[in-house]
N, CA, C and O atoms as a Maestro MAE file, in Angstrom:
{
 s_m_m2io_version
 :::
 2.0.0
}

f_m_ct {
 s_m_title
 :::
 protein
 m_atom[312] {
  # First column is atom index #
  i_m_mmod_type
  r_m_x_coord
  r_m_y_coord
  r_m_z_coord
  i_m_residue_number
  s_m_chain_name
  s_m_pdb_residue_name
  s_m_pdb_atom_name
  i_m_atomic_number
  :::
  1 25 65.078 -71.332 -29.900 1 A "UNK " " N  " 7
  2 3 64.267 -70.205 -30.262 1 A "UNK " " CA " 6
  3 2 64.038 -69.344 -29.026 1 A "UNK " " C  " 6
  4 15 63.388 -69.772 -28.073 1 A "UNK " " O  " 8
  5 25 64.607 -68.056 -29.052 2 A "UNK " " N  " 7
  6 3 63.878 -66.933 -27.839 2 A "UNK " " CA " 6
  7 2 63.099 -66.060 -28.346 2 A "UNK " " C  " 6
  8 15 63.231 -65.182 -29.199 2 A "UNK " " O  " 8
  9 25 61.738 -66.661 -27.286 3 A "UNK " " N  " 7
  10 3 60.417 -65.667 -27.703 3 A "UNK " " CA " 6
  11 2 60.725 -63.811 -27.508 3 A "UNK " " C  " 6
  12 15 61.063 -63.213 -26.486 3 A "UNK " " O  " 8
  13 25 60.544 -63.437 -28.452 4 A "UNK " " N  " 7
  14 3 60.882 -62.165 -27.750 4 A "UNK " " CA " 6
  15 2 59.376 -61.339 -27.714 4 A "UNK " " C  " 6
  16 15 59.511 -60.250 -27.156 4 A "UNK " " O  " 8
  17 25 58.264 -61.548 -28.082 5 A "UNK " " N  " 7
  18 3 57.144 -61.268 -28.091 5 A "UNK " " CA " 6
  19 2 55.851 -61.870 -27.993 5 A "UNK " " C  " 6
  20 15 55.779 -62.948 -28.583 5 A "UNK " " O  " 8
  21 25 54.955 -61.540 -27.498 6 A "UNK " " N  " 7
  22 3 53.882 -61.971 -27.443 6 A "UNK " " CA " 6
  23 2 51.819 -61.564 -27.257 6 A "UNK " " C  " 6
  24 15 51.517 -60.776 -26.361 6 A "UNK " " O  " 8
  25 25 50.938 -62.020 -27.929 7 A "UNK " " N  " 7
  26 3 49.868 -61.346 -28.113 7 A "UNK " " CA " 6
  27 2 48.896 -62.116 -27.785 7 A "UNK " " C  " 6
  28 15 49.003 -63.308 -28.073 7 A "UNK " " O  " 8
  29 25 47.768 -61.668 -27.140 8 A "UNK " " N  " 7
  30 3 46.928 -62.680 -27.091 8 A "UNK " " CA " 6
  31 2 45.627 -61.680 -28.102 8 A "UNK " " C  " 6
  32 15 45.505 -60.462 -28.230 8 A "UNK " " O  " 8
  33 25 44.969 -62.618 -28.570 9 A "UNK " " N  " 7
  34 3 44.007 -62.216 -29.490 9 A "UNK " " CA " 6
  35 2 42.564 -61.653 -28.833 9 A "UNK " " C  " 6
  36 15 42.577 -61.738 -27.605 9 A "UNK " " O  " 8
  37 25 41.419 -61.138 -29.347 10 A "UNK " " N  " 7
  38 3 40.367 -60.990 -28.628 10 A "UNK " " CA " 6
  39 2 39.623 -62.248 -28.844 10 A "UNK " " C  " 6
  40 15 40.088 -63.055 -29.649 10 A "UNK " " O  " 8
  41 25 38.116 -62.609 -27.990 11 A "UNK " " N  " 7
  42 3 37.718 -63.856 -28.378 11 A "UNK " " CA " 6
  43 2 37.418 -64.302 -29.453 11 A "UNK " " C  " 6
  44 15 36.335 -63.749 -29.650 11 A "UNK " " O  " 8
  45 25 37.490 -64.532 -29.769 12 A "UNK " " N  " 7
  46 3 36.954 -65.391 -31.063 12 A "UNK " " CA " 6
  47 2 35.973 -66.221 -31.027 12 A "UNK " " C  " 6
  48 15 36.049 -66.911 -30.011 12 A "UNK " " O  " 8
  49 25 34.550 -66.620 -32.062 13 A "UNK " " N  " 7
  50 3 33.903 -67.374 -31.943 13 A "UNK " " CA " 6
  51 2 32.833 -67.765 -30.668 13 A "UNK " " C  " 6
  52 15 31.609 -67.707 -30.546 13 A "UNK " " O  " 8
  53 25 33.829 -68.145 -29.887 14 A "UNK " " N  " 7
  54 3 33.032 -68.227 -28.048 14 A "UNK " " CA " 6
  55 2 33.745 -67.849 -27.160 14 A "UNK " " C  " 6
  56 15 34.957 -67.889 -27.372 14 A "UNK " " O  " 8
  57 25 33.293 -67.391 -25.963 15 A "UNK " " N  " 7
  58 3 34.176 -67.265 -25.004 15 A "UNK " " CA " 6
  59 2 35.503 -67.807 -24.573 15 A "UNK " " C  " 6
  60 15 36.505 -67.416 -23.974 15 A "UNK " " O  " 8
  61 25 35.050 -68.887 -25.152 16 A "UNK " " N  " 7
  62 3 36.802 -69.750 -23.914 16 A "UNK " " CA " 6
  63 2 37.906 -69.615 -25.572 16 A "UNK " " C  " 6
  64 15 38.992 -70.183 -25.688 16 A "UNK " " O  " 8
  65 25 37.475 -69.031 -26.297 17 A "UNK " " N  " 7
  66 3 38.552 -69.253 -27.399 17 A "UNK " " CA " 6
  67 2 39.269 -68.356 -27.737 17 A "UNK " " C  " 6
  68 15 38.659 -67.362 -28.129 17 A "UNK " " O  " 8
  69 25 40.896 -68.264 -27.750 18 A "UNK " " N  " 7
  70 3 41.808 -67.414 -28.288 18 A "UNK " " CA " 6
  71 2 42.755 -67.919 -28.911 18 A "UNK " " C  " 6
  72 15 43.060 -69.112 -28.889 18 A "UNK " " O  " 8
  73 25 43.545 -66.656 -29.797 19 A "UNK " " N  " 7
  74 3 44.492 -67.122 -30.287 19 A "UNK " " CA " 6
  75 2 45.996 -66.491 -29.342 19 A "UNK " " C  " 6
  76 15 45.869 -65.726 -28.386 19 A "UNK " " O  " 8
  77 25 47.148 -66.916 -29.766 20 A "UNK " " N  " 7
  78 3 48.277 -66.680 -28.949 20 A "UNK " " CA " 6
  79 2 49.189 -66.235 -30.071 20 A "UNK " " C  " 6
  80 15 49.183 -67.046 -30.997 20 A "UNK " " O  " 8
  81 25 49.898 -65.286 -30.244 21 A "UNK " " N  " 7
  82 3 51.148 -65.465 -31.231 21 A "UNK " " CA " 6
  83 2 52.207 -65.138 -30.362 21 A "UNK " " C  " 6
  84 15 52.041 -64.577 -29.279 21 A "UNK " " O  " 8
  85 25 53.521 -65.554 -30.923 22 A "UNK " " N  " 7
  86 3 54.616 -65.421 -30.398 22 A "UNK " " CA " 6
  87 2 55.662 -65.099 -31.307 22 A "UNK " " C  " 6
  88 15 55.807 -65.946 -32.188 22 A "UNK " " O  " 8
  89 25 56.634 -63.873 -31.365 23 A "UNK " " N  " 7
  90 3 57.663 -64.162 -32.426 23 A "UNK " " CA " 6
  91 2 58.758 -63.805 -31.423 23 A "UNK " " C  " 6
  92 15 58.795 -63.181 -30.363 23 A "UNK " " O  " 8
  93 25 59.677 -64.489 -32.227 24 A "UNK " " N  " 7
  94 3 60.607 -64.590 -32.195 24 A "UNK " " CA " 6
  95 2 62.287 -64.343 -32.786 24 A "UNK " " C  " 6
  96 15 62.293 -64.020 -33.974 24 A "UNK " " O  " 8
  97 25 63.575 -64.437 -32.195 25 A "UNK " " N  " 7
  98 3 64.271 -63.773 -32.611 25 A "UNK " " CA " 6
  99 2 64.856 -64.834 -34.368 25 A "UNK " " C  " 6
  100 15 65.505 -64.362 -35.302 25 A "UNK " " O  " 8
  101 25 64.487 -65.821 -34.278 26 A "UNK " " N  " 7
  102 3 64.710 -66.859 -35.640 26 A "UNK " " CA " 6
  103 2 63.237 -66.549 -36.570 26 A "UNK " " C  " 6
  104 15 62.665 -67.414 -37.234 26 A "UNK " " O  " 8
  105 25 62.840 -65.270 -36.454 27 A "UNK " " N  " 7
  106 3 62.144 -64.319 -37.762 27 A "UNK " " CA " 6
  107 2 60.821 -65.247 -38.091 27 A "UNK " " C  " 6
  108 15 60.216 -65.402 -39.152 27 A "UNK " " O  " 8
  109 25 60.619 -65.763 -36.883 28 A "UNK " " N  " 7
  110 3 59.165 -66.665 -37.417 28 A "UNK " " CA " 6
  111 2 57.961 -65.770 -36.005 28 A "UNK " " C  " 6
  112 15 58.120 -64.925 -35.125 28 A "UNK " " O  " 8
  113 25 56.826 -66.607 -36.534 29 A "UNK " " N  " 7
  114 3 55.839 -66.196 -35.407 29 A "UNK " " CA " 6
  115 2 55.012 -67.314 -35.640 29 A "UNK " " C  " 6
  116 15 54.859 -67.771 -36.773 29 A "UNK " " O  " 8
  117 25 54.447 -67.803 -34.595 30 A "UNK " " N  " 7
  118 3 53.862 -68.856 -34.192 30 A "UNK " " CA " 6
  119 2 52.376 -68.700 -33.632 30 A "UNK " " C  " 6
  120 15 52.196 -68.032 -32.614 30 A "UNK " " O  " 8
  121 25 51.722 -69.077 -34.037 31 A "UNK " " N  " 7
  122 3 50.524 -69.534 -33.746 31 A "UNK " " CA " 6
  123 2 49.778 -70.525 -33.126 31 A "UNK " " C  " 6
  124 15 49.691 -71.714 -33.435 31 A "UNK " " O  " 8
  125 25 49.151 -69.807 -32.054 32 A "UNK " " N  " 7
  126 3 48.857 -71.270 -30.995 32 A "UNK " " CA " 6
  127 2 47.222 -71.332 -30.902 32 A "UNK " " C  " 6
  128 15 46.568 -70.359 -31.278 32 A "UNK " " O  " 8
  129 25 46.663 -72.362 -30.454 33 A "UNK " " N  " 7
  130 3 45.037 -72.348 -30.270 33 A "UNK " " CA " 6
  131 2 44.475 -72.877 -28.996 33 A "UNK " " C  " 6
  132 15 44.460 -74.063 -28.664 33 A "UNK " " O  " 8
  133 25 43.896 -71.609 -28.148 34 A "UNK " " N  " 7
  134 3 43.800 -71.987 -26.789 34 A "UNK " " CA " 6
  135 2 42.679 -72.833 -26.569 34 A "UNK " " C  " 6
  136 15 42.398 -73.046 -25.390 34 A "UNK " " O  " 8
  137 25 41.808 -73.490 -27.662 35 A "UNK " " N  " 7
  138 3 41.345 -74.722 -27.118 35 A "UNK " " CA " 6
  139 2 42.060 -76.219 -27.717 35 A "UNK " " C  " 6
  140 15 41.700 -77.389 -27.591 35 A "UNK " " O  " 8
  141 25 42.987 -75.720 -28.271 36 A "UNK " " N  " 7
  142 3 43.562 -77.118 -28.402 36 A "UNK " " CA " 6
  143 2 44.885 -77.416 -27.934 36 A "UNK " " C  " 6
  144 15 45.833 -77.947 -28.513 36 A "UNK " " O  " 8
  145 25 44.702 -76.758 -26.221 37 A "UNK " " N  " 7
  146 3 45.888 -76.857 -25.425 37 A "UNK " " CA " 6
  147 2 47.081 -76.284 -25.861 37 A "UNK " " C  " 6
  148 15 48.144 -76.855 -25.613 37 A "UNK " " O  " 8
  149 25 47.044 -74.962 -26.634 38 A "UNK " " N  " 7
  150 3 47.887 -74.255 -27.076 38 A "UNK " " CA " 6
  151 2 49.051 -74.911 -28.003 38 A "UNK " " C  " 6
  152 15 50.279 -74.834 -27.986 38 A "UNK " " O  " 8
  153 25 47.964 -75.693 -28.942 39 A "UNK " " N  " 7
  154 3 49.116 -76.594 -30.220 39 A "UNK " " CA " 6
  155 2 49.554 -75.032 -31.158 39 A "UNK " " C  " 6
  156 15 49.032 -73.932 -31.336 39 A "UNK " " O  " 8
  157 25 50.423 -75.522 -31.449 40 A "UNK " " N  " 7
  158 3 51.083 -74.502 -32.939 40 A "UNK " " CA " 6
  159 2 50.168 -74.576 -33.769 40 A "UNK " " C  " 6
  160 15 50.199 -75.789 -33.976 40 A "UNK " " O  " 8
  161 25 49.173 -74.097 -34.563 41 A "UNK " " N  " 7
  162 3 48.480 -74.191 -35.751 41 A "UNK " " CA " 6
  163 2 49.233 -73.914 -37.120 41 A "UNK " " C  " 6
  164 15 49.475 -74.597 -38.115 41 A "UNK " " O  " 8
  165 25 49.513 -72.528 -36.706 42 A "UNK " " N  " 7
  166 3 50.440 -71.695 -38.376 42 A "UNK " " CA " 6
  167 2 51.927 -71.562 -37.565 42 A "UNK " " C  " 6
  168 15 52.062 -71.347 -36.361 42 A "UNK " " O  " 8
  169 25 52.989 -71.747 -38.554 43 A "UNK " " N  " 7
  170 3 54.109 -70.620 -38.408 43 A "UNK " " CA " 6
  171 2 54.011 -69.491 -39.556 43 A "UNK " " C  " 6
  172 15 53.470 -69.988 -40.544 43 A "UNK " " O  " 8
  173 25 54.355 -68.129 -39.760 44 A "UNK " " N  " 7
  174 3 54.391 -67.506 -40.555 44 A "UNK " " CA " 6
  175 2 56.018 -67.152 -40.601 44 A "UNK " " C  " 6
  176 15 56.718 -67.033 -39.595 44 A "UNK " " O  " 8
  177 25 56.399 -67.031 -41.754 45 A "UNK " " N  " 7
  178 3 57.850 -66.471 -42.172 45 A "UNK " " CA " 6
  179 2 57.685 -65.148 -42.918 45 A "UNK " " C  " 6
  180 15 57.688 -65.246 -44.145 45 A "UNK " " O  " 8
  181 25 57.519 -63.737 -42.312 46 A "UNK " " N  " 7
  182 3 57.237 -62.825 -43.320 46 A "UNK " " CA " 6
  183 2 58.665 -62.058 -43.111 46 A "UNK " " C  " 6
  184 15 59.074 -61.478 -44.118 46 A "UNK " " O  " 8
  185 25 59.392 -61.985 -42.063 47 A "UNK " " N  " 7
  186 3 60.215 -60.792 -41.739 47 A "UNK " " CA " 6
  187 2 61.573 -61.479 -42.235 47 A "UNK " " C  " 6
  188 15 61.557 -62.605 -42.732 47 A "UNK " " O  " 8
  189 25 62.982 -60.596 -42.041 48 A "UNK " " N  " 7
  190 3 64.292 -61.301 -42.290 48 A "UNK " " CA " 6
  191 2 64.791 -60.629 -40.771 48 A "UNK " " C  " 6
  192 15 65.972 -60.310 -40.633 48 A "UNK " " O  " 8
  193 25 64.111 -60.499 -39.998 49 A "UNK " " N  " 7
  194 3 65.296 -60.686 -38.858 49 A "UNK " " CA " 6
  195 2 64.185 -60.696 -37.587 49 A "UNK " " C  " 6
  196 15 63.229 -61.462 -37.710 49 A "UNK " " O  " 8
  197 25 64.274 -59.941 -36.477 50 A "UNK " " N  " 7
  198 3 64.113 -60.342 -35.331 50 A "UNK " " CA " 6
  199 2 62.934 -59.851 -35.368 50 A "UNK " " C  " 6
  200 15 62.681 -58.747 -35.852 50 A "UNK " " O  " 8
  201 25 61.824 -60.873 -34.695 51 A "UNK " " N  " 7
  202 3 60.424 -60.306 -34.712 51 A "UNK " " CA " 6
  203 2 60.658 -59.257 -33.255 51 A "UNK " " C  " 6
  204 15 61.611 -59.321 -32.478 51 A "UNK " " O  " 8
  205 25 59.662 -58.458 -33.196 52 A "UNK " " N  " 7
  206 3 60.067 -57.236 -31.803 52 A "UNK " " CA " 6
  207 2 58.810 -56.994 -31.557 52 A "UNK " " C  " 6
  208 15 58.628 -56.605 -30.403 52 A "UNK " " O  " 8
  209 25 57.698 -57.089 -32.320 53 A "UNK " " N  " 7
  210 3 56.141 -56.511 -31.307 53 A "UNK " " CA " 6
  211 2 55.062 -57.454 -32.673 53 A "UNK " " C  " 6
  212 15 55.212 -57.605 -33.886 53 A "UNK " " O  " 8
  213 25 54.207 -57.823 -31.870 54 A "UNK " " N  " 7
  214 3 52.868 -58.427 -32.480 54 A "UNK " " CA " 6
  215 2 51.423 -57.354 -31.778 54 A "UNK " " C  " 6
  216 15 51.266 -56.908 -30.642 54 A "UNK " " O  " 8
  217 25 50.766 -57.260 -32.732 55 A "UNK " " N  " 7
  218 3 49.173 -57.116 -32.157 55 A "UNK " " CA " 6
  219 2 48.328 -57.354 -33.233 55 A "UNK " " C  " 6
  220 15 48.447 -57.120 -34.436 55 A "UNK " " O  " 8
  221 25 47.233 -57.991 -32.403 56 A "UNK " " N  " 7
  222 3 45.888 -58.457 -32.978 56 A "UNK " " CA " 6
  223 2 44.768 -57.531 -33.173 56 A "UNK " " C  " 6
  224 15 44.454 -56.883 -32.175 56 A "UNK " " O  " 8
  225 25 44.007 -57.305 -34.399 57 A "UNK " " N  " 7
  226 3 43.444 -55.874 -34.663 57 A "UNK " " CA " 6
  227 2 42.294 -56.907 -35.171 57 A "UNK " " C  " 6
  228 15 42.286 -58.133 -35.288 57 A "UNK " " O  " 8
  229 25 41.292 -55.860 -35.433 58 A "UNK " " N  " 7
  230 3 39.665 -56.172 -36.099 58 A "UNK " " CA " 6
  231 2 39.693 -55.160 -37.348 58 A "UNK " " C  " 6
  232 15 40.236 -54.055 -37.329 58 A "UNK " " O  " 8
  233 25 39.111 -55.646 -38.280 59 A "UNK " " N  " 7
  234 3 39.071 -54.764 -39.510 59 A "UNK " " CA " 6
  235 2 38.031 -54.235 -39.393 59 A "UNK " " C  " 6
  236 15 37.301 -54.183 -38.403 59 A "UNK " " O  " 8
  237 25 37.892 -53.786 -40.453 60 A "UNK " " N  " 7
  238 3 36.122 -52.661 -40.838 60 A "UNK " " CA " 6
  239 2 35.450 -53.875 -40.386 60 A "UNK " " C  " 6
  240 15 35.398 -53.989 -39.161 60 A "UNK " " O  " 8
  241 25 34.763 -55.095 -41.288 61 A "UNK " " N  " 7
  242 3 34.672 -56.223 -41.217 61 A "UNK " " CA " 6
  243 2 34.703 -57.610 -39.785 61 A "UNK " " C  " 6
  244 15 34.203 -58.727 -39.653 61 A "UNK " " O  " 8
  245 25 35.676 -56.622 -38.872 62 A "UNK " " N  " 7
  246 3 35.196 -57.275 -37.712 62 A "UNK " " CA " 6
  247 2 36.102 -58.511 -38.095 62 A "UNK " " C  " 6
  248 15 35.742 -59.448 -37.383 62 A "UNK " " O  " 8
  249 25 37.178 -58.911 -38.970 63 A "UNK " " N  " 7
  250 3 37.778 -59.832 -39.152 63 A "UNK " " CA " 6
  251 2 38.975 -59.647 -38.756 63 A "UNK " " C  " 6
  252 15 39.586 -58.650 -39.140 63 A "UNK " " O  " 8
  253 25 39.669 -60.748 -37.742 64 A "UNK " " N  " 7
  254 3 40.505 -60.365 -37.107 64 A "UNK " " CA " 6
  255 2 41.953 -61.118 -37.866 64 A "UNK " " C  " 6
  256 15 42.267 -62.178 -38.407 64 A "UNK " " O  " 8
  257 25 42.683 -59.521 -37.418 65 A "UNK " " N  " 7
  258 3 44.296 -60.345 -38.250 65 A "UNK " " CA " 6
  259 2 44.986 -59.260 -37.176 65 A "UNK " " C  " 6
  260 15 44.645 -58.379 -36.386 65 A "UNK " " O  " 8
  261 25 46.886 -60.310 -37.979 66 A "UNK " " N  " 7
  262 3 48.027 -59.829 -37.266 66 A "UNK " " CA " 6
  263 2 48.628 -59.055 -37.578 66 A "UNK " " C  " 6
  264 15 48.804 -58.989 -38.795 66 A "UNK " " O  " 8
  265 25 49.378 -57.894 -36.606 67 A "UNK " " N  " 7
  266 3 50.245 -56.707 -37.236 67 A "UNK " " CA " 6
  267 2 51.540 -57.408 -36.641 67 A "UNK " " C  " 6
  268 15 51.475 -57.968 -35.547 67 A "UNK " " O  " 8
  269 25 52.685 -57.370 -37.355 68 A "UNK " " N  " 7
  270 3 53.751 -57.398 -36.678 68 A "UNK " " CA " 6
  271 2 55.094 -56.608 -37.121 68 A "UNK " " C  " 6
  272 15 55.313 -56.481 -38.326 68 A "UNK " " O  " 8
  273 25 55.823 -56.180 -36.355 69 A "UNK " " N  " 7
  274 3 56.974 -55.489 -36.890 69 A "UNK " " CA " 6
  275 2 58.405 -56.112 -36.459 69 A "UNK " " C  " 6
  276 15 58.496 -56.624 -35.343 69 A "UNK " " O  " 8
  277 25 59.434 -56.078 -37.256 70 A "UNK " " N  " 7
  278 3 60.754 -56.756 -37.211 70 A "UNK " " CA " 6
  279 2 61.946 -55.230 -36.771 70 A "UNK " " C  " 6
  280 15 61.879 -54.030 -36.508 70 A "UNK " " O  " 8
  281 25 62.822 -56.193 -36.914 71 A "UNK " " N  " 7
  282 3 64.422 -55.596 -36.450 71 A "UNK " " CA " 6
  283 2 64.349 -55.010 -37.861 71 A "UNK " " C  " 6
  284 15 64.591 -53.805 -37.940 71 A "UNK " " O  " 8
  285 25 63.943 -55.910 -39.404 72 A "UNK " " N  " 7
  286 3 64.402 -55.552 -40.169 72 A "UNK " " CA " 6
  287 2 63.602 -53.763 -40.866 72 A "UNK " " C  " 6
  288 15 63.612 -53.026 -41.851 72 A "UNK " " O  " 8
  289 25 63.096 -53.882 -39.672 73 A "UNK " " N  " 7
  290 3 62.180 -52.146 -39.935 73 A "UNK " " CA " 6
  291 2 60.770 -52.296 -41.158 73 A "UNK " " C  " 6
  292 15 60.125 -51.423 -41.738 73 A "UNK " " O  " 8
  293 25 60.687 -53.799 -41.197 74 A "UNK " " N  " 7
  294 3 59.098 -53.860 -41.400 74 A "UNK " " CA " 6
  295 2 58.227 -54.107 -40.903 74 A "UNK " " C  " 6
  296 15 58.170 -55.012 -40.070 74 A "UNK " " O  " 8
  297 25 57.033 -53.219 -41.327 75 A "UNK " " N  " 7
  298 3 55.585 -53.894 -40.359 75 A "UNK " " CA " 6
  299 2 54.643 -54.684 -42.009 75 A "UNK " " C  " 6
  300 15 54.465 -54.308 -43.167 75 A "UNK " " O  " 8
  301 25 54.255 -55.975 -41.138 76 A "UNK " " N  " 7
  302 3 53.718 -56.433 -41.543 76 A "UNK " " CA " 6
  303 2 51.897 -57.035 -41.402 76 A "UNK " " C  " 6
  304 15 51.485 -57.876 -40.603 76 A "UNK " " O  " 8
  305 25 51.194 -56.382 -42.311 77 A "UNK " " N  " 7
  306 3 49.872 -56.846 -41.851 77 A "UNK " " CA " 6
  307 2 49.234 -58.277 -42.231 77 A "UNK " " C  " 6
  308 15 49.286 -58.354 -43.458 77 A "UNK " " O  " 8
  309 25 48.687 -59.380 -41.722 78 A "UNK " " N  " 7
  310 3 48.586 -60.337 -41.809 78 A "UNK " " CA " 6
  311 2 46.812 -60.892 -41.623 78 A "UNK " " C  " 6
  312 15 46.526 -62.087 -41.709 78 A "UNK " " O  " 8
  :::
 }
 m_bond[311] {
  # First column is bond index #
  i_m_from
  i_m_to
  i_m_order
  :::
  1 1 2 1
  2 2 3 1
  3 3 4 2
  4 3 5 1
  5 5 6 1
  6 6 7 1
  7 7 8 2
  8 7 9 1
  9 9 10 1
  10 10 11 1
  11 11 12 2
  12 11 13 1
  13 13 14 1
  14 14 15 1
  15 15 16 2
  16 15 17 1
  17 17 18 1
  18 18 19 1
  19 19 20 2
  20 19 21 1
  21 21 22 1
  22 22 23 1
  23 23 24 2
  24 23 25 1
  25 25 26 1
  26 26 27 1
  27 27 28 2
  28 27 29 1
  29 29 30 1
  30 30 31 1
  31 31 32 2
  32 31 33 1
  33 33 34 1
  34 34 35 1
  35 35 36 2
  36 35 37 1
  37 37 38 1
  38 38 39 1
  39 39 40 2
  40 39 41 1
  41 41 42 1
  42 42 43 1
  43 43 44 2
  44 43 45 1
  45 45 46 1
  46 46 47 1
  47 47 48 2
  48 47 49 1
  49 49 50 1
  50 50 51 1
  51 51 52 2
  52 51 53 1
  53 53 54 1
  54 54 55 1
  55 55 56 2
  56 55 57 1
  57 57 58 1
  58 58 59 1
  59 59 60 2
  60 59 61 1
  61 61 62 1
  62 62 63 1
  63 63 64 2
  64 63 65 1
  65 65 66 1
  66 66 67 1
  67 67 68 2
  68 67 69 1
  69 69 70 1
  70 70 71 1
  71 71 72 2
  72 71 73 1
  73 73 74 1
  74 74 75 1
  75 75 76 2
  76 75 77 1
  77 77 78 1
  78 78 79 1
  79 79 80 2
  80 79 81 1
  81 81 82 1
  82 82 83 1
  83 83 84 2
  84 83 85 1
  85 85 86 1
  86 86 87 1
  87 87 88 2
  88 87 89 1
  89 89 90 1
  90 90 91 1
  91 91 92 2
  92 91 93 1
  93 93 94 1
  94 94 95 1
  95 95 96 2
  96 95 97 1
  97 97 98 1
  98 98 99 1
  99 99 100 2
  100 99 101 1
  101 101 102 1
  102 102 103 1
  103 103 104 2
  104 103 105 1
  105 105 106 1
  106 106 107 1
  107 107 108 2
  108 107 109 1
  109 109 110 1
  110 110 111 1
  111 111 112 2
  112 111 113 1
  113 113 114 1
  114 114 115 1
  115 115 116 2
  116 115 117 1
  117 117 118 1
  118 118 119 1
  119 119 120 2
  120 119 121 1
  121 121 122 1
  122 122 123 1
  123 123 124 2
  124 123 125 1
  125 125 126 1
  126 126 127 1
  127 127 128 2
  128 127 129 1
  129 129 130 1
  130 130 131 1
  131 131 132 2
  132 131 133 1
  133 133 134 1
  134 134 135 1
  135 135 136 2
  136 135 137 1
  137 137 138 1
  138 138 139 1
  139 139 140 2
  140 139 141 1
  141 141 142 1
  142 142 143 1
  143 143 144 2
  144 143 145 1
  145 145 146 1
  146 146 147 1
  147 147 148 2
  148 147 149 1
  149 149 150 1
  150 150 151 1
  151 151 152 2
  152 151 153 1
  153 153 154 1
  154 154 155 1
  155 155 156 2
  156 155 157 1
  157 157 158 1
  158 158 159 1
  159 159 160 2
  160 159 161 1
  161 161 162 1
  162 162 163 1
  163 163 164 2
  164 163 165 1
  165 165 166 1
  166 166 167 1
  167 167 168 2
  168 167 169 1
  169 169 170 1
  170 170 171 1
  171 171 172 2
  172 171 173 1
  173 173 174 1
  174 174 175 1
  175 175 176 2
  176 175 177 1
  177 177 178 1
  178 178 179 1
  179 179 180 2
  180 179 181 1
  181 181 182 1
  182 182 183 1
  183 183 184 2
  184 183 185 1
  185 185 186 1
  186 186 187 1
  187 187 188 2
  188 187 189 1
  189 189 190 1
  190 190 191 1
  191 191 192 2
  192 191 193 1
  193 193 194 1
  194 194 195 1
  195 195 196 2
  196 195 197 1
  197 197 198 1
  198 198 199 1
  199 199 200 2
  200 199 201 1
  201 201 202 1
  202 202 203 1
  203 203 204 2
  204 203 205 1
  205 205 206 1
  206 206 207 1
  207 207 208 2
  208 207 209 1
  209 209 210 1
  210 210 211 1
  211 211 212 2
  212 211 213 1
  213 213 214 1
  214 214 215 1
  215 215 216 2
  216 215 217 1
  217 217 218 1
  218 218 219 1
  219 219 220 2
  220 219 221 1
  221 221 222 1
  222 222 223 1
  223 223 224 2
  224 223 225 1
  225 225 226 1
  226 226 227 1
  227 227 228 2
  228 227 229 1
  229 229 230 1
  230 230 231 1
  231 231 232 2
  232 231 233 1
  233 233 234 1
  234 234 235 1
  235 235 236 2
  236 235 237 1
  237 237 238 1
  238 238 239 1
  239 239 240 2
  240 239 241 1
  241 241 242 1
  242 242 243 1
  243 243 244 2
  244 243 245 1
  245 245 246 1
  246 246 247 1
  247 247 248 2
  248 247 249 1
  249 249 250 1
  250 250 251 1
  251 251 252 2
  252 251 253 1
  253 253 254 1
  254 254 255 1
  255 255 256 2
  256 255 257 1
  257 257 258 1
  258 258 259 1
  259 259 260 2
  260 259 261 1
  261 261 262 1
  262 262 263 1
  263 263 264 2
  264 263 265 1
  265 265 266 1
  266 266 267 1
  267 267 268 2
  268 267 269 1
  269 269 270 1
  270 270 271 1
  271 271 272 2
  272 271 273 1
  273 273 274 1
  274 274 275 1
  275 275 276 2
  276 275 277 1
  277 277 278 1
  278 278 279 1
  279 279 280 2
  280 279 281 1
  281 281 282 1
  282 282 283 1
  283 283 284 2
  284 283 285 1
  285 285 286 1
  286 286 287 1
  287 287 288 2
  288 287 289 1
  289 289 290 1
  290 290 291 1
  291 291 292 2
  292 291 293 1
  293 293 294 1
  294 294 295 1
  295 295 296 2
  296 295 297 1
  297 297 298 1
  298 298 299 1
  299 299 300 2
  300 299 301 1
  301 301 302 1
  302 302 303 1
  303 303 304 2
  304 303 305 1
  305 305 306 1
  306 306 307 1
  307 307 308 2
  308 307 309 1
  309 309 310 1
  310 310 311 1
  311 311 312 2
  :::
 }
}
C-alpha cells in the first residue's frame, strides 16, 4: 500500500486526542487513533481508484467528519 495522503483531525474530546487518516493509492483510507498508539480503527472503501487529498471539517453541529477526493473525480463526504 502507498500512502499518498494524509490528515490529522482537530482535537477531539481532550487534548491529547486525534484522529489520523491516510489514503491511499489501493482506494481505501484508514483510520488511526492517537491514543491508542495509532491502531487502525475504520478502513473506509468509498472511491474506485486513487485516494489524492483528505480533510477533516466540523459541521453546523460541531460534529466532525471526512472529505475526501479520488483519481476517480469524486469527492466524498463522510
Amino acid at each position: 500500500m502507498e500512502v499518498i495522503c494524509l490528515a490529522y483531525s482537530p482535537q477531539i474530546s481532550s487534548p491529547d486526542r486525534f484522529w489520523l487518516a491516510s489514503g491511499s493509492r489501493d482506494k481505501l483510507i484508514t483510520i488511526f487513533d492517537s491514543r491508542e498508539e495509532y491502531e487502525a480503527v475504520t478502513v473506509l472503501e468509498q472511491h474506485k481508484s486513487t485516494i489524492t487529498q483528505l480533510q477533516f471539517y466540523s459541521d453546523s453541529e460541531d460534529k466532525l467528519s471526512l472529505m475526501s477526493c479520488s483519481a476517480d473525480k469524486t469527492i466524498v463526504k463522510k
